[in-house]
N, C-alpha and C positions, 0 to 999 in steps of 0.2 A: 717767490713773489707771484700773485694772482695774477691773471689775465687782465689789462685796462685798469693794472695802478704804475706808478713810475715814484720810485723814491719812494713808498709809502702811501702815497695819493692816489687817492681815485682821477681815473682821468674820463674823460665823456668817451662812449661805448655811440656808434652807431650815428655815424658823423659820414659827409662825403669824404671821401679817402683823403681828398689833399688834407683836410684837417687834422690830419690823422699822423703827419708828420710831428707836430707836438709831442707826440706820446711814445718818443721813440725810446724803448726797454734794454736794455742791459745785464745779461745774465752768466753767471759764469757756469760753464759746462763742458766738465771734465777739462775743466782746467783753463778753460780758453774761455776769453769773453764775447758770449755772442751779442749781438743788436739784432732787434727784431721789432716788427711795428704790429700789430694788432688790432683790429676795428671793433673789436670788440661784439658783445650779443646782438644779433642783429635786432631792427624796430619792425624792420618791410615780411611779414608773413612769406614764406617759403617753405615747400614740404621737407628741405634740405637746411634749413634753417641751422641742423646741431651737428651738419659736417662741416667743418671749415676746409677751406682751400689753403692749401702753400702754397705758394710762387717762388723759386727759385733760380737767379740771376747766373748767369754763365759768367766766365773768368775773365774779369779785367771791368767787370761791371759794377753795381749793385743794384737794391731792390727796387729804388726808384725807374729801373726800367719795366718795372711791373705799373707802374698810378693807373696809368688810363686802364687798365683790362682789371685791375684792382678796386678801381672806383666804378665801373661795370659790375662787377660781381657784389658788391657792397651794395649799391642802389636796389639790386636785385633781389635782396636776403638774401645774402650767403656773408655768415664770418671769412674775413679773410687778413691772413696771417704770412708778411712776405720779411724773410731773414736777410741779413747779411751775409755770407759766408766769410770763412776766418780768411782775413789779409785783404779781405772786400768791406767797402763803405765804413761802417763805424763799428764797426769787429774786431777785436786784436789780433792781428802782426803776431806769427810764431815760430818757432823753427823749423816745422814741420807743415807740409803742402800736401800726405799723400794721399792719391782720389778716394780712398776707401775712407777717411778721416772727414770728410766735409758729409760723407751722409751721416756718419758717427754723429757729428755734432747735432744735425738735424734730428736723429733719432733720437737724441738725449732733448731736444729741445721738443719735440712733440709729448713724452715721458713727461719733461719740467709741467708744459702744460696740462699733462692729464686727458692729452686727449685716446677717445677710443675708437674712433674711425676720422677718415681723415681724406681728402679730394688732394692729388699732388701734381702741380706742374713746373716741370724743371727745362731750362734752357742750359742747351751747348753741355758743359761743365757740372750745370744743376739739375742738366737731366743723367748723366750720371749720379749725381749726390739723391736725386729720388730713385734712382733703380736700386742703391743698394736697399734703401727704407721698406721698396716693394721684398726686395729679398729677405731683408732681415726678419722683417714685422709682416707676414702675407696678410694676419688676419685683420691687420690697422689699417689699409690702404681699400679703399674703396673704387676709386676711378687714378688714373695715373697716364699725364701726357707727357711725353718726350719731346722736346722739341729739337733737332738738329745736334744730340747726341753725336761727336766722332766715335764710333765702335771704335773699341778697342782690336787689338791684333789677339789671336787664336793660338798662334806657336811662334817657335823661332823661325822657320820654314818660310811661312808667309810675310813674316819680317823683312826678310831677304829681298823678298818681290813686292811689297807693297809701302816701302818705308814712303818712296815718293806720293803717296796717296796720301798723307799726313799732311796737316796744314804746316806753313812754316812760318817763321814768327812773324812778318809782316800780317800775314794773313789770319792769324791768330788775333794779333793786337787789336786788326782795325774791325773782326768780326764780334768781340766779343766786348770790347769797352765803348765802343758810339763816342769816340773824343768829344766830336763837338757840342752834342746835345747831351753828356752828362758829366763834364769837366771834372766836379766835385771826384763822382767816381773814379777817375784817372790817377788822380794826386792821392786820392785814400789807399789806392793798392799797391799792395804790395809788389815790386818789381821780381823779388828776388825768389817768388814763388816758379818764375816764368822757365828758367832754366827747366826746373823738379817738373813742370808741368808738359813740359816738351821730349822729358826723356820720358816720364811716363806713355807720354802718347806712342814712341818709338819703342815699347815695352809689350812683349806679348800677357796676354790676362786670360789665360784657360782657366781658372777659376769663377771668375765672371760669367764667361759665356756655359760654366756647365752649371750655377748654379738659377741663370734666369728663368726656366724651366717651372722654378719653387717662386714665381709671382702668381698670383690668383686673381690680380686684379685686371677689371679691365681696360685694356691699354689702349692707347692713340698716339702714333709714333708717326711724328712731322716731319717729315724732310721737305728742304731745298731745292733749288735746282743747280745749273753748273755750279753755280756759286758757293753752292751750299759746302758741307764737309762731311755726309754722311755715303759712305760707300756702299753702294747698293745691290752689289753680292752679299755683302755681310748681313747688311739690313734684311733681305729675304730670308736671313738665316736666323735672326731675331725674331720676326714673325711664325716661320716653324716650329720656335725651341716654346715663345711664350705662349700660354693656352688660348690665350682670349688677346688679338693682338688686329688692329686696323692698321692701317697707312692710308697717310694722305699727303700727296705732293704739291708743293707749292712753285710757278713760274718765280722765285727769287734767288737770294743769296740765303745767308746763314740765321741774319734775323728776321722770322716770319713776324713773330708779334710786333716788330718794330714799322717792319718795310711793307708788309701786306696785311693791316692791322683787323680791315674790314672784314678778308679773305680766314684770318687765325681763329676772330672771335664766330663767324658763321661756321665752321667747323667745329669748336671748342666748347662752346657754350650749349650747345642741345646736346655733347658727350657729357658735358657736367652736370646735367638736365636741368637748361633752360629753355 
């Protein structure tokens, strides 16, 4: 299915984003059905005009925590394109959770659409799901922000000593789903991902950290503060491994876009070149 049709239909392309709820897409990929919303070609002139943006929602959320920085970038010229992840918003539900699977899907939905370069910004969860994209596909990835990524663990060794640095489920739930300001999202997710997603997090990933190296793009990796979940030994060693890699700290907790929105998009938006 084309970009900006639904069932068939054309649907209007280049609309303020809330409008843009209408036209929410359905696609199956590699087996799983994704949702994804689209703005379609942009109207407003931008030299960026023919990279679209992703936005990707971290775990226990969906893309509707992207509207406001979604409808920024839309007003702006720029297409922008924010998914579901599987067992988030209007996604199917499957029996399988694992972290390297949700950039799969994403990869295959950038494919579905034919795109050739591509701006990606992932939250918590979805900024794992855009690092593997930068890994997998270096030459597709143009700009690529992180936002509040927990690193993963290196060995078993450091397992040992930094299990307690991992978020635990309390802290998990209330950073990554916003209950009260996005309800729908709560009741749409999948609970049973939560377990699979906790041991992953208690799971060492030396394949990850030796392949980030092979990202070419250039990156902006957001971190928190106490609140936050990003470990900042590790993080320095993220900036080392990746070629082309900034940081930039925010006085918050885990959701910068959310809680310091002013503070994301003045950082965010002149890396996306606005």
């Amino acid at each position: 299915m084309a970009p900006g049709t639904f069932c068939g239909a054309l649907v209007p392309v280049s609309v303020p984003w809330r409008n843009v709820e209408s036209t929410v897409i359905r696609v199956p990929l590699g087996g799983v059905s994704i949702a994804y919303r689209d703005s379609g070609r942009p109207v407003v002139p931008h030299p960026l005009s023919g990279v679209p943006v992703l936005l990707v929602h971290g775990m226990g959320g969906d893309g509707h925590t992207w509207d406001r920085f979604a409808d920024r970038l839309v007003r702006s010229g720029r297409r922008v394109i924010v998914p579901d992840l599987r067992g988030h918003g209007r996604s199917a539900h499957t029996d399988s959770y694992h972290f390297d699977e949700f950039g799969a899907d994403l990869l295959r939905l950038c494919d579905h659409l034919e795109l050739s370069t591509v701006d990606l910004v992932g939250h918590s969860l979805g900024g794992y799901a855009v690092s593997c994209i930068a890994i997998e596909r270096p030459a597709l990835v143009r700009r690529l922000v992180i936002e509040e990524q927990p690193l993963p663990l290196r060995s078993g060794d450091e397992q040992v000593t930094l299990t307690r640095r991992f978020p635990s489920l309390p802290e998990l739930w209330h950073a990554a789903s916003s209950l009260l300001r996005h309800p729908r999202a709560v009741l749409a997710f999948d609970r049973a991902m939560t377990r699979t997603a906790l041991e992953q997090f208690r799971k060492p990933n030396p394949e990850w950290w030796e392949r980030i190296s092979e990202i070419t793009a250039a990156t902006l990796f957001l971190r928190g503060g106490p609140g936050g979940m990003v470990d900042p030994a590790k993080l320095e060693l993220f900036r080392a491994a990746v070629p082309d890699c900034a940081i930039d700290a925010f006085a918050c907790g885990h959701s910068i876009h959310r809680d310091r929105y002013r503070e994301f998009t003045t950082v965010t938006l002149p890396f996306l070149g606005h």
